[in-house]
N, C-alpha and C positions, 0 to 999 in steps of 0.2 A: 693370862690375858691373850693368849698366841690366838687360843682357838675361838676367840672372839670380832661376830663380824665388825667389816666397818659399819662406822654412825650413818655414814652418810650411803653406801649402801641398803641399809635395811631401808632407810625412808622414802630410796628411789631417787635421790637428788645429784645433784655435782657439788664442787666446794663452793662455787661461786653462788650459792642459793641465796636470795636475801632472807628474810626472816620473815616475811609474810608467806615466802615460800615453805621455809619449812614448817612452818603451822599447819599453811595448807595440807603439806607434804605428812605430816603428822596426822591431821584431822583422818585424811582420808586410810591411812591405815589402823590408827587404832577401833575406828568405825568396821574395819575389815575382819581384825581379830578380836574384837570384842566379847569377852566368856558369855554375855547375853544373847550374843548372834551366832554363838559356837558352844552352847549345851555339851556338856562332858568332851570337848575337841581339847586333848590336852595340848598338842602342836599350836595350835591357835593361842593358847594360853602363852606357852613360852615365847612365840611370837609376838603376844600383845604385852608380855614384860619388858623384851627386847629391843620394841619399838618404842618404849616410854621413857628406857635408860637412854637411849641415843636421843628422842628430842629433850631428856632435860641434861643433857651436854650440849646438844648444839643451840640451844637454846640461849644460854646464861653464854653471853660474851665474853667473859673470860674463861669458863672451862671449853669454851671452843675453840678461844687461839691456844690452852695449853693441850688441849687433845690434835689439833692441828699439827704443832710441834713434836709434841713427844708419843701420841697414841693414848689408847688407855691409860698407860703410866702416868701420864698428867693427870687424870682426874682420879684414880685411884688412893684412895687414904691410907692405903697401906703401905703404899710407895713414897710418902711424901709427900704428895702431889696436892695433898688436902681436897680433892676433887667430890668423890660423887655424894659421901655425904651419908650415905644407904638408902634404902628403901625410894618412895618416891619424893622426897622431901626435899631436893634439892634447889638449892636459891632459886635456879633458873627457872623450876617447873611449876605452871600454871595450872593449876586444879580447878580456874575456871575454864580451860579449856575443853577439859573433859566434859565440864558439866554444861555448858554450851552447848555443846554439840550431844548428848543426849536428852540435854533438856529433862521433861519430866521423868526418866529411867533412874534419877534420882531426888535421893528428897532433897528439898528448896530449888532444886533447876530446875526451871521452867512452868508450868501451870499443865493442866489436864482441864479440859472443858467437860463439864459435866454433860450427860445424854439430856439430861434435865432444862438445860439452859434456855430461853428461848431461840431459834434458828429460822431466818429467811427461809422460804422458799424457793425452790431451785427456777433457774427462769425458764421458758419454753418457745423453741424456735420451729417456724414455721415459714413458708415461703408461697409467695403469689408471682402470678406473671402478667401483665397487662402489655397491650399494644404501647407505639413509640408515641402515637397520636396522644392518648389518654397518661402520658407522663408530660401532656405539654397542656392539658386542658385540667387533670384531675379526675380523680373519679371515686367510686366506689366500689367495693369487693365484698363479695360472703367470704369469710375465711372460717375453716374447721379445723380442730386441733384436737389435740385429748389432755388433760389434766389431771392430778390427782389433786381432790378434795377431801376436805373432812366429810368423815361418815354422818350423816343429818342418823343416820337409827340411833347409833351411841353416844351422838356431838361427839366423837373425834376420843372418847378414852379407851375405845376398846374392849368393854365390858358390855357383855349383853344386857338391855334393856331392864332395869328392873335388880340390874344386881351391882356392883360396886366392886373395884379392883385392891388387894391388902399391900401394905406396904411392906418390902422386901426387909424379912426378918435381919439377912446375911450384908445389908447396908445399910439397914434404917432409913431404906429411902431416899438416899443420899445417889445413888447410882453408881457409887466406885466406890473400891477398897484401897484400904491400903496392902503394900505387898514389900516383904523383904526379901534381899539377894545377896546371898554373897557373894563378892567379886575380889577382885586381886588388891582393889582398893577398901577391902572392906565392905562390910555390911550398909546397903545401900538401901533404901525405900522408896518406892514410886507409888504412884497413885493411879490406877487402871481402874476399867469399866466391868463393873457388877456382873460376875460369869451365870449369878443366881435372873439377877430380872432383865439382864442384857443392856443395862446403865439404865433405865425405864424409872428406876426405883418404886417399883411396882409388880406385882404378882396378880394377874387375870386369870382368874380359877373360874369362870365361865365368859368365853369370849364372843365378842358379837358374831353374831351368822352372816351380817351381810359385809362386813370387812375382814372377818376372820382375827380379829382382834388387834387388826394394824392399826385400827383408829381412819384412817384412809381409804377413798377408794376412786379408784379410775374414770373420769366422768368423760364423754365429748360434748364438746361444745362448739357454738357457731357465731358468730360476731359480728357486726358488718362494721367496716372499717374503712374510714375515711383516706385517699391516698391524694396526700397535697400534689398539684402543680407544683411541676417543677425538681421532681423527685429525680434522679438519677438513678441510674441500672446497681445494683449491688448496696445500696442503701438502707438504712432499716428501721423503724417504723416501733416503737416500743409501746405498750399498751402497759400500765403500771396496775400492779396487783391483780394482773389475768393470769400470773402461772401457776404453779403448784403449791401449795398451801401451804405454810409453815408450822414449824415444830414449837411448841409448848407455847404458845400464843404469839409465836414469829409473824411475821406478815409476810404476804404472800413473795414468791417471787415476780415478774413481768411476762408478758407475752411478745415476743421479739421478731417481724415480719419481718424479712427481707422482701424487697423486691427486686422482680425481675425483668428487665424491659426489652421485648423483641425489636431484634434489629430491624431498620426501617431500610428500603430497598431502595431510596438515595440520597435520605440525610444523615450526617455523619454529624454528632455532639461530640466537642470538646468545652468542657468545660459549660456557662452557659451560653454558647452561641453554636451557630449549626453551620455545616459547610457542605456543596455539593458542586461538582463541576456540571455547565451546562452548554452541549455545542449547539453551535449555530450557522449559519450558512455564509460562504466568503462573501456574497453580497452582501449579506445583514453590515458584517466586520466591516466591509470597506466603506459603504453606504452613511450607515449609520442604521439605528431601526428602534420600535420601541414592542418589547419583546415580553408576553406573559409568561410569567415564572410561576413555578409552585411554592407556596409559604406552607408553615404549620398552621396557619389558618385559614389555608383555602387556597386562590389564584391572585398573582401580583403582576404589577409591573415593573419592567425594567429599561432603563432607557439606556441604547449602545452607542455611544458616540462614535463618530464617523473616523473611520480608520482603526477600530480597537484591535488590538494583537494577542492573538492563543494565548491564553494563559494570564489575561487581565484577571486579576477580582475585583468585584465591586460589593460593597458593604449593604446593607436594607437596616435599617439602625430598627431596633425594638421588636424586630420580627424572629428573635432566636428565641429562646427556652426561657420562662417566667420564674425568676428568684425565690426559692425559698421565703415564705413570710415575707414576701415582699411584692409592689407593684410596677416593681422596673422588671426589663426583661435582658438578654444578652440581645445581639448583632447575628441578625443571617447573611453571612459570609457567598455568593454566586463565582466560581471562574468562568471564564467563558472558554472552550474548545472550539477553533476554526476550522469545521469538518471539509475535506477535500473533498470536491462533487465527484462520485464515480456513474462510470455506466451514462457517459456521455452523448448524445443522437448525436448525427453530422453538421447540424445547425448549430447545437450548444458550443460544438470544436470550435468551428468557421467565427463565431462570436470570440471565441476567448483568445483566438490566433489572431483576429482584429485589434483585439483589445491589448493581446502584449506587445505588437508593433508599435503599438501609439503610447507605449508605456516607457517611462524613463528614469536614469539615477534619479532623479527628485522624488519620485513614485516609490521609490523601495530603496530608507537610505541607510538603513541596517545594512542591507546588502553591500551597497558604496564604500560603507563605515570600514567593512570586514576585509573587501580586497584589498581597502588602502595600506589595512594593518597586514596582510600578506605580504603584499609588496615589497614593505620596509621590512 
């Protein structure tokens, strides 16, 4: 037993591993040495014996706290230990773990989907891009794509016109065989795809000329396609039974548009309401004004109450982005920016040097506000 590694090194683990660990830890190496994944690798072999005696010790709760304590000697039946038992047979060790994890590479694990079965077809994505305007009104787009269809020369069997496909002697049609292997566990059988008709369960002894006997053939096509109001940038648009045509009377898969919405040069979408900053001139602010703005539908108004401060927002209720399947819309969000006049004549000065003389704490009580809290 000297020259025997640890359990708990071959699997890659610490002591403290729980037991879903070392499943894991087991899964993923006997998957590694596996004599299916390693064709005549003899190393691989004695590594995948080695790694099967260590998880069905560490496995089985009592041969782990006896091999804990004592080593190998615990679990050995030659020593007393009544431990490993031989072969793979041991209390501890799950045989459906094995077969779990390779599923059909044995018989009764797992299932093998016949080539024969029917199958969806695969869905097909393609992408448009429209202005910010026309995700707020709707619109309409050509979109062209390519697909693959059933062949209309052979209706989709692959056999030239006129002639008929035989049924595969080496499956009976069936599209898979069965296949034996022997492995460390014994003679194993699986069920794989017909190397004779390529799982088809058919043989085309003259194949059509204009699919070449796929049954399929590559078409383009052009659509026009409705894009609702209200759509957002990265969203996507599914057209049901417009993609590639399925296998053994599958149905199709879908046509899957994204779209793509250029950005607009001063309204910003979150969500559905829009937001833009707009400045305006310190009189408007301090005056008061009633000031036309841009909507997504045209020109608006806005009315500035007398004295508004940089950086007000004022809300326009029902003027943002129209609801999906629906007749409400979000909120367009205006801030106001209180642009500094520059590039002043000597009149405009002489006015404003007027105007802060005559101006007072009452006039600007932010200001007031701030030096009180200096002060203190």
């Amino acid at each position: 037993m000297a020259d025997k590694r640890d359990c708990y090194e071959i699997l890659g683990i610490n002591k403290s591993a729980t037991a879903d660990e070392i499943k894991k830890a087991f899964r993923k190496k006997a998957k590694e040495y596996h004599p299916d994944a390693n064709p005549g690798n003899k190393e691989a072999e004695e590594k995948f014996k080695e790694v099967n005696e260590a998880y069905s010790i560490l496995s089985d709760s009592e041969k782990k706290a006896r091999y804990d304590q004592y080593g190998y000697a615990g679990v050995d039946p030659s020593a007393g230990g009544g431990g490993f038992g031989g072969g793979f047979s041991g209390a501890g060790f799950d045989m459906g773990d094995i077969f779990d994890m390779f599923g059909g590479m044995f018989g009764g694990g797992g299932s093998y989907r016949s080539a024969n079965s029917p199958m969806r077809g695969d869905d097909v994505g393609v992408r448009v891009t429209i202005d910010f305007s026309e995700s707020i009104t709707g619109c309409k787009r050509d979109v062209s794509f390519t697909r693959i269809e059933q062949c209309a020369e052979c209706g989709g069997s692959g056999a030239e016109k006129g002639t008929t496909a035989s049924t595969c002697k080496k499956c009976g049609g069936r599209g898979t065989i069965n296949v034996q292997r022997r492995t460390m566990l014994g003679v194993m059988q699986s069920t794989v795809e017909c190397d004779e008709c390529g799982g088809r369960g058919k043989i085309i002894n003259t194949p059509c000329r204009e699919c070449r006997g796929n049954g399929t053939v590559r078409k383009n096509k052009t659509l026009e396609v409705n894009i609702p109001a209200g759509i957002d940038n990265g969203q996507r648009i599914a057209l049901g039974g417009q993609g590639n045509c399925g296998a053994n009377g599958g149905p199709s898969g879908d046509l899957l548009i994204q779209v793509i919405i250029k950005k607009h040069e001063l309204f910003k979408r979150e969500g559905y309401n829009i937001y833009y900053d707009l400045p305006i001139t310190f009189a408007d602010a301090a005056l008061g004004a009633k000031i036309t703005i841009p909507t997504p539908d045209g020109v608006g108004e806005l009315t500035i109450p007398e004295g508004t401060q940089s950086g007000t927002t004022f809300s326009v209720r029902g003027k943002g982005v129209p609801r999906l399947n629906s007749k409400s819309r979000g909120d367009l969000y205006v801030t106001v920016i209180v642009e500094t006049p520059k590039n002043l004549s000597k009149k405009q000065k002489d006015i404003l040097e007027e105007f802060r003389k005559n101006t007072s704490d009452k006039n600007h009580a932010k200001g007031k506000s701030f030096f009180e809290k200096f002060k203190k």
